[in-house]
C-alpha positions in Angstrom: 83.1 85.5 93.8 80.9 82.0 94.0 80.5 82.2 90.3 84.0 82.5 89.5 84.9 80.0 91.6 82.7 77.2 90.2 84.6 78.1 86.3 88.1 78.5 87.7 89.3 75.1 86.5 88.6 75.9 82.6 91.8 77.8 82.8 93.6 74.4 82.2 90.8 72.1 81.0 91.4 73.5 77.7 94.5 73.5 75.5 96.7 73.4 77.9 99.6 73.4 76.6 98.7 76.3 75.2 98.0 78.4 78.7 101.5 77.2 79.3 103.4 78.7 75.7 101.6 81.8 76.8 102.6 82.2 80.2 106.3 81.4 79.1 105.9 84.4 76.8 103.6 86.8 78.8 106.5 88.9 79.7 108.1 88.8 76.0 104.8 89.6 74.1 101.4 90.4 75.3 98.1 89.3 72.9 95.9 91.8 71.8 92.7 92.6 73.9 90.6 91.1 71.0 92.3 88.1 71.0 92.1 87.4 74.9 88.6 88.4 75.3 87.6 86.3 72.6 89.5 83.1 74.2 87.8 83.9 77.5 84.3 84.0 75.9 85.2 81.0 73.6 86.4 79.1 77.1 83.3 80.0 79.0 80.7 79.0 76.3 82.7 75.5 75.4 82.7 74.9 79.5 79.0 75.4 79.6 78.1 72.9 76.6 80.5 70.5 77.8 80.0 70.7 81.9 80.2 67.4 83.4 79.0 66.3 86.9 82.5 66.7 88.8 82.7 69.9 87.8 79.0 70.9 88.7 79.6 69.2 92.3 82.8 70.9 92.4 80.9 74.4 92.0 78.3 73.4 94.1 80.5 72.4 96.9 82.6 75.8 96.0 79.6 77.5 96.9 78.7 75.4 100.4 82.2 76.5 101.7 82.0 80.4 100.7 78.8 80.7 102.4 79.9 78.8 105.3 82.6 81.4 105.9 79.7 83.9 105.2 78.5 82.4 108.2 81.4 82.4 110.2 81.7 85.9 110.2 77.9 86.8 110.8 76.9 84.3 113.9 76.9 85.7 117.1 79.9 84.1 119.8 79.9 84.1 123.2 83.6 84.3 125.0 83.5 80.1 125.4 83.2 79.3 122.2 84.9 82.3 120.1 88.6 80.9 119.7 86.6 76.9 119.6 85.8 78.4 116.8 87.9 80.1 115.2 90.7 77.1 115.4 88.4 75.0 114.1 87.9 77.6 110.8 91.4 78.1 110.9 92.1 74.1 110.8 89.6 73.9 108.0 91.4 76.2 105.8 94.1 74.3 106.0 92.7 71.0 105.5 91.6 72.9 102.0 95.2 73.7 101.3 96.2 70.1 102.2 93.0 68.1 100.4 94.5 70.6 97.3 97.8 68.8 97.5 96.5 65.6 97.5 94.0 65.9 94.7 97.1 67.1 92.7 99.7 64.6 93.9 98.5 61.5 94.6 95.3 61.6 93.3 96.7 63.9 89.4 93.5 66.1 89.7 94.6 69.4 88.4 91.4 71.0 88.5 90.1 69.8 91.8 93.5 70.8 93.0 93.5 74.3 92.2 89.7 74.5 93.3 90.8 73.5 96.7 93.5 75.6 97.1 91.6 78.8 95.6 88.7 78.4 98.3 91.8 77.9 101.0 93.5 81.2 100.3 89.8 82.8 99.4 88.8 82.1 103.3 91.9 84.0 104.6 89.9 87.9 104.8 87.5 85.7 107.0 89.7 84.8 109.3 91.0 88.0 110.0 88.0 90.0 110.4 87.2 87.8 113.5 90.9 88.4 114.2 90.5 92.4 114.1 87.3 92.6 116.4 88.8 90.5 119.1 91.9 93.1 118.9 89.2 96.0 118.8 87.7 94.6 122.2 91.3 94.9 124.0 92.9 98.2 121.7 89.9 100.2 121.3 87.0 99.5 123.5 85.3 102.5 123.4 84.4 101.7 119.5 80.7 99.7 119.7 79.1 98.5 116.7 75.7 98.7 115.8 75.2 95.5 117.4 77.7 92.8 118.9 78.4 89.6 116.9 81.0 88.2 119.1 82.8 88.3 122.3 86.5 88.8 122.8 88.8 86.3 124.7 91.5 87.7 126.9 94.1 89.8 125.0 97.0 86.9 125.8 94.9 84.4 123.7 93.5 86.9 121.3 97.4 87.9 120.2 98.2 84.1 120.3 95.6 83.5 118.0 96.8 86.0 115.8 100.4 85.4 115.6 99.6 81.7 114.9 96.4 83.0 112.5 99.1 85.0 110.4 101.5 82.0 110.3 98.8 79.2 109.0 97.4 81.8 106.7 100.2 82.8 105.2 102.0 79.9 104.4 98.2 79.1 102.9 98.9 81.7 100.4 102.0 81.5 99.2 101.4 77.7 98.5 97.7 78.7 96.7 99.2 81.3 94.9 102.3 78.9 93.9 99.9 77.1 91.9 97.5 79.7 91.3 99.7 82.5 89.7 103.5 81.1 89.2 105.0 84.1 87.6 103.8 86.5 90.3 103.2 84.6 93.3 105.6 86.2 95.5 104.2 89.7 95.2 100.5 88.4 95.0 101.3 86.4 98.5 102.7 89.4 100.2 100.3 92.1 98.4 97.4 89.9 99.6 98.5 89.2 103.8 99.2 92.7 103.6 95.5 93.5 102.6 94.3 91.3 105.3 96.4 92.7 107.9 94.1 95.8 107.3 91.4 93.8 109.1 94.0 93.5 112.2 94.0 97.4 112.5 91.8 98.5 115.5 90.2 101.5 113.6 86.5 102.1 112.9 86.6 105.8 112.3 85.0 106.0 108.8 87.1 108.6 107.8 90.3 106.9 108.8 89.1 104.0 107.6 88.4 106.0 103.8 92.3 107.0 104.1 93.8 103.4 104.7 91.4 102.0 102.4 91.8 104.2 99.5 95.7 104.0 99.6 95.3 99.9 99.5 92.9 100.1 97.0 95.3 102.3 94.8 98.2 100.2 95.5 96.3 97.1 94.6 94.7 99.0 91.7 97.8 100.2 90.0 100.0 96.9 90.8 96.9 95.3 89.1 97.1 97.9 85.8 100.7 97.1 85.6 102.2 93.6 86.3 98.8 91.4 86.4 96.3 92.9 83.4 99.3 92.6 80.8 99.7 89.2 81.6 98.2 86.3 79.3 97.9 84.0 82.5 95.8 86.2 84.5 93.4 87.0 81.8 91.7 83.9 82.1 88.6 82.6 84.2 91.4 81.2 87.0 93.3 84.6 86.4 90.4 87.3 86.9 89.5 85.6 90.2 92.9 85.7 91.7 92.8 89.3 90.8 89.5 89.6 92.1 91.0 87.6 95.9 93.3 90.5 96.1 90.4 93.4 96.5 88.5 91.7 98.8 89.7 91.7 101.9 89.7 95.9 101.3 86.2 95.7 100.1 85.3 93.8 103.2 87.4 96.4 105.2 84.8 99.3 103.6 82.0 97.1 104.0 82.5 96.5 108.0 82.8 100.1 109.0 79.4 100.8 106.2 77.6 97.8 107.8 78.6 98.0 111.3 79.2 101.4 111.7 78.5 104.4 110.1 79.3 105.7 106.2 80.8 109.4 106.0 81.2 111.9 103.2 84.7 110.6 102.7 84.3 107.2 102.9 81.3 107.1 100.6 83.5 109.4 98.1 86.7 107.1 98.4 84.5 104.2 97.6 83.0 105.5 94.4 86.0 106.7 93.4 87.3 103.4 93.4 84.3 102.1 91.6 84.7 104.7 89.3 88.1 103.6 88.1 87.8 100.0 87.9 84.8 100.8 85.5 87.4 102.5 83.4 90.1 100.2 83.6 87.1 97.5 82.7 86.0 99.5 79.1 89.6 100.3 78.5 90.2 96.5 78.7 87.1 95.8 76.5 87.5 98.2 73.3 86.7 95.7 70.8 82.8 96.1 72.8 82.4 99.5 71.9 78.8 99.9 72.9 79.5 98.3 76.6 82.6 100.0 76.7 81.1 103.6 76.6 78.1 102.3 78.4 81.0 101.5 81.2 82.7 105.0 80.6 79.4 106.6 81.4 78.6 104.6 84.2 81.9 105.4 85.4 81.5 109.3 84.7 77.9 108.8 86.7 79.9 107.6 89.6 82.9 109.3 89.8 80.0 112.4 90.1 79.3 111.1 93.2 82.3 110.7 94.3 83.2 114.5 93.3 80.2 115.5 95.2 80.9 113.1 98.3 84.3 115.3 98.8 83.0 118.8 98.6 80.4 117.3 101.3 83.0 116.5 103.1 85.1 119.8 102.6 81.8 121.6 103.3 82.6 120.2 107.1 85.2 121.5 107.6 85.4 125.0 105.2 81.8 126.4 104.3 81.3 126.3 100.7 79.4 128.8 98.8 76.0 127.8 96.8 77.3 129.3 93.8 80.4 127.2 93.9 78.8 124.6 94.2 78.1 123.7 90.1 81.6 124.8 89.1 83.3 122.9 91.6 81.7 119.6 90.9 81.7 120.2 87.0 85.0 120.7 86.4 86.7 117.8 88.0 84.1 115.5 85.9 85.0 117.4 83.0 88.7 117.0 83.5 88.2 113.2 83.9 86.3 113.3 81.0 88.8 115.0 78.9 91.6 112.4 80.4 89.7 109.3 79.7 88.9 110.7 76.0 92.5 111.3 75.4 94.1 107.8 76.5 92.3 106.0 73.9 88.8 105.0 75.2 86.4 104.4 73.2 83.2 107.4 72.5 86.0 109.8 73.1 85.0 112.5 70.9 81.1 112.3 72.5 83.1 112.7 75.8 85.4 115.6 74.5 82.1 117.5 73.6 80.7 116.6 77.1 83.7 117.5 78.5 84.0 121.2 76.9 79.9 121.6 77.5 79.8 121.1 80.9 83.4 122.9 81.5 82.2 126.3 79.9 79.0 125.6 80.7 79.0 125.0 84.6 81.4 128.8 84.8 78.8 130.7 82.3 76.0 129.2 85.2 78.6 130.5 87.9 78.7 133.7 85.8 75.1 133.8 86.0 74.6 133.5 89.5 77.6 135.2 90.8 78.1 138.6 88.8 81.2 139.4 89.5 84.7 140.8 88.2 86.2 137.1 90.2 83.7 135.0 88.4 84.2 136.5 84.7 88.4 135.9 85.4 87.6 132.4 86.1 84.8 132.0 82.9 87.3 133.7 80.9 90.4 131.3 81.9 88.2 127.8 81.6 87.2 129.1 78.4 90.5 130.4 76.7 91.4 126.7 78.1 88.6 124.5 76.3 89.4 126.6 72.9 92.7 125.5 73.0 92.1 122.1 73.8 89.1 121.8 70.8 91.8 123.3 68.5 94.6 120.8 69.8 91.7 118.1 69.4 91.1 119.2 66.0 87.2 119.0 66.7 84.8 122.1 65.9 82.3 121.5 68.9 84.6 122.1 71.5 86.2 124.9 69.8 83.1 126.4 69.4 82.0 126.3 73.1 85.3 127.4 74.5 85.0 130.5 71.9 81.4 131.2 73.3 82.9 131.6 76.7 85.3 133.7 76.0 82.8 136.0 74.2 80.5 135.9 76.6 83.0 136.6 79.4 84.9 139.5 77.2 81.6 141.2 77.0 80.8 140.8 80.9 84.4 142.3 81.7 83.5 145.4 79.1 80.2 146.0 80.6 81.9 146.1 84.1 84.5 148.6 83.0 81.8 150.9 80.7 79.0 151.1 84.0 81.3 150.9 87.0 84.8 152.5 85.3 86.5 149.6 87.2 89.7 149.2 86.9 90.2 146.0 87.8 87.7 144.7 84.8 90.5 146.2 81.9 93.0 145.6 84.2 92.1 141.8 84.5 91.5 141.4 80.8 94.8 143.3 79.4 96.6 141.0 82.1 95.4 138.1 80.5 95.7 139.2 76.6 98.9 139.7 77.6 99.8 136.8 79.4 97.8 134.8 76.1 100.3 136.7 73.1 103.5 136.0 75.4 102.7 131.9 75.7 101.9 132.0 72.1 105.2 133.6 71.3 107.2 131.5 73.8 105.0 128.5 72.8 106.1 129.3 69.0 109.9 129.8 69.4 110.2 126.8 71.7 107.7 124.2 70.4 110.2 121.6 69.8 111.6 122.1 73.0 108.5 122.2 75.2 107.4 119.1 73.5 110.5 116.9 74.0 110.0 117.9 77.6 107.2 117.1 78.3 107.7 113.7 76.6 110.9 113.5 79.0 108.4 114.2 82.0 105.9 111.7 81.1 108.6 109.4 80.4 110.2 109.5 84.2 106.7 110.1 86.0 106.0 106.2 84.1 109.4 105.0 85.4 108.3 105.6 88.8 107.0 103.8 91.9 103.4 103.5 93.1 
């Protein structure tokens, strides 16, 4: 955040007129991601050859303030000094907001301005997670951290402090983000007060907190994907760091209950999930970088593991999972994800198709393996049949390949059961499925034009919703 901060004025230091043609036509036409990425860099190298001292004191003093409200939150309080404090923070922040408006009234500073009233609405999760543990002490005081950093006033003053806390702070945003974001201020104002009233919520459970956390996240996520990545405005330094202020007060609502508390199967899966997809979103936004694109694909794939494996630990708690299920169950979500990814357009895709078809078939022939059974053929037999017909709709011989292994290999485990054991179930299971195979091909063939349009017609209303 610190580093973002101290190069957030280049967004108008430079051709400015310019930033402001493209913001008038952000909503008309969006630039390709070649072009913005190669403004951004071009921005970032000419601030670095041509930094001057007020904008190295201006970083410098960026820095000074974040930490202090580092500080804030860290030192330990006793019930005298607590809402002393905490006024006093709260008073600083908006001294920020007004030292912002005179920089860029009286004074014409632009840039010092906006630097001002960035760190203003960037101090606002601070203030709230003092906020939410005085409201744990009164609402839920059986919760104890792992040790106490402050002491809670009576709950009169504590909800007085709030009500006045939301007040301050939120007229603090929606004048920061004003200037900050004009086209989307509104819904960056509310999306953001409504992230930080997260921190008001006197929950600690991990698992709770994994719920409430991940449905932010997701909502902050996909408003991010859809109104604020397309936009030519906030794809620049100033831009990427509003989007950034937006996450973190739910990254600081993950980090409390991991720092102070405890971390849980859930909460650690919900929180590489999360990782997982902004890696994505990151190489789908950098495509012109193919190596560091796939390098992020994989990294994401490497994480989002984890997360896969987090959950089953979790559903393990509560429903006893079976060693043997243990491969499959983890390998085929990844090898969904994989197959997704590969077929939105990210780069590597045809290495991740392969990967994808390997580790489908291969984690069900491993299951097969270890698990000899008339169930576990069925199941090889279906993920194959499915990864043959996705190599042929892919067009690619690899995945074709191992999907056709699969199904070999599970046709002759589903003979040798009926040839040993005379089992009816082993024929019985297969002609099922041949069957069920011919009649989709033959509906499949008569109603291709159909099945298609409709499914475009799906996708088409699914994008037209809500989050």
């Amino acid at each position: 955040m610190t580093s973002t901060t101290i190069h957030m004025e280049t967004g108008i230091e430079e051709n400015q007129d310019q930033t402001r043609t493209e913001r008038d036509h952000s909503l008309d036409s969006t630039p390709t991601h070649e072009t913005s990425h190669q403004t951004l860099r071009s921005r970032i190298e000419n601030y670095f050859r041509g930094l001057s001292l007020p904008q190295l004191m201006r970083g410098l003093g960026a820095i000074i303030i974040i930490t202090a409200a580092l500080a804030f939150i860290q030192q330990s309080w006793s019930v005298a000094n607590v809402l002393t404090r905490y006024y006093s923070f709260l008073g600083f922040s908006g001294l920020l907001c007004a030292a912002g408006f005179f920089c860029g009234v009286r004074n014409d500073d632009d840039r010092g301005a906006r630097t001002l009233l960035t760190l203003a609405s960037a101090l606002v999760p601070a203030l709230y997670a003092v906020l939410g543990g005085m409201l744990l002490r009164h609402f839920n005081p059986h919760v104890s951290p792992r040790f106490d950093v402050f002491a809670a006033p009576p709950l009169p003053l504590a909800l007085l402090a709030t009500g006045i806390g939301i007040i301050v702070t939120g007229l603090i945003a929606y004048f920061s983000f004003r200037v900050l974001a004009r086209s989307e201020a509104k819904q960056i104002a509310l999306l953001y007060m409504g992230a930080n009233v997260l921190l008001l919520l006197p929950v600690r459970d991990p698992n709770w907190i994994a719920a409430i956390g991940g449905i932010a996240a997701l909502t902050l996520m996909n408003f991010d994907r859809r109104r604020l990545s397309p936009s030519a405005s906030m794809r620049t330094i100033e831009g990427y760091f509003v989007r950034a202020m937006l996450i973190a007060p739910v990254l600081l609502v993950f980090g409390r209950v991991v720092y102070l508390y405890e971390i849980t199967a859930l909460l650690c899966s919900v929180e590489c999930a999360c990782v997982a997809w902004v890696l994505f979103h990151l190489a789908s936004q950098l495509r012109e970088k193919k190596a560091l694109a796939i390098t992020l694909e994989w990294i994401g794939f490497g994480v989002s593991s984890v997360a896969v494996v987090a959950g089953l630990g979790f559903v393990n708690e509560i429903v006893r999972i079976p060693a043997e299920l243990v491969v499959p169950l983890v390998a085929l979500p990844v090898s969904a994800l994989m197959a997704f990814v590969a077929h939105s357009g990210s780069v590597g895709g045809r290495a991740q198709r392969r990967s994808a078809a390997l580790l489908a078939t291969g984690s069900m022939l491993l299951y097969l393996n270890a698990e000899s059974s008339l169930l576990s053929a069925f199941l090889c037999l279906t993920v194959a049949l499915i990864t043959t017909v996705y190599g042929f709709k892919t067009e690619e011989k690899i995945p074709f390949a191992i999907g056709l292994v699969g199904v070999v290999v599970s046709l002759l485990y589903h003979v040798r059961i009926a040839v040993d054991f005379y089992a009816l179930g082993a024929w019985g299971s297969l002609a099922f499925v041949g069957v069920a195979v011919v009649l989709a091909a033959s509906f499949y063939e008569k109603n291709e034009k159909l099945v298609q349009a409709r499914a475009i017609a799906l996708k088409s209303r699914f994008q037209e919703w809500g989050a």
